[in-house]
N, C-alpha and C positions, 0 to 999 in steps of 0.2 A: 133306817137306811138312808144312807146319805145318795139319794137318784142324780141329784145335779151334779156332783164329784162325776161319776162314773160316765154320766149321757153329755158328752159337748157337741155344742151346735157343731162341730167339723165333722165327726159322724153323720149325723143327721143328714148334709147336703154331701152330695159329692164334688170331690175339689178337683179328682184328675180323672179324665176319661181317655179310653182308648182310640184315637182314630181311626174308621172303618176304611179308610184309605191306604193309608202309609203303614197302617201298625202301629206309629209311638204313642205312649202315655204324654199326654202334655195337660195343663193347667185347665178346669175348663171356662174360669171366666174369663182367662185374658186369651185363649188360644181358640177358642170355639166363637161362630157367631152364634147371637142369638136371634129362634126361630117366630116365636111367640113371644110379642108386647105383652099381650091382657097379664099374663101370669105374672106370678114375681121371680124372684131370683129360685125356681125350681130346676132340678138339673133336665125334667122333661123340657122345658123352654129353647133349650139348649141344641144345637146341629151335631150329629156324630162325624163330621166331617170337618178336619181342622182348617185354621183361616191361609194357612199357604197351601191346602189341597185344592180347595176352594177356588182359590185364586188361579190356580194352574189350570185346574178345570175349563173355566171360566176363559182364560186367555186362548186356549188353545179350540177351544167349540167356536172364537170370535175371528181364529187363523182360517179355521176350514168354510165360512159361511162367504158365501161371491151372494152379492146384492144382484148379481147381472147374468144369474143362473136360470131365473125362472122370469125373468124379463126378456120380452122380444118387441121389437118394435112393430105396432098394429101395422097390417096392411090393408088400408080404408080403397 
């Protein structure tokens, strides 16, 4: 039995995941960050949240945050 024909490394890793955000199938090493250094190229390593949900995420939690909410000036 010819096993190395049949088994290619592209099975073995997965290449496209689903974003738990948006829905779309996109790339996962170029479209996903990665979560975990120690590991290698496992798709566990991988964020199920793609790099422009991320980012949106991201920008709009930094629209809603006032530095000058929970500050008040002492009264000594």
């Amino acid at each position: 039995m010819d096993i190395d024909g049949q088994i290619k490394l592209g099975h073995l890793l997965l290449q496209d995941r689903k974003c738990k955000k948006c829905g779309t199938i996109k790339n996962l090493v170029e479209e996903f960050y990665r979560t975990r250094k120690d590991r290698g190229a496992v798709a566990s390593s991988y964020s199920y949240e793609c790099k422009e949900c991320t980012i949106k995420r991201i920008v709009e939690t930094k629209k809603k945050r006032d530095p000058f909410i929970d500050w008040n000036y002492p009264d000594w």
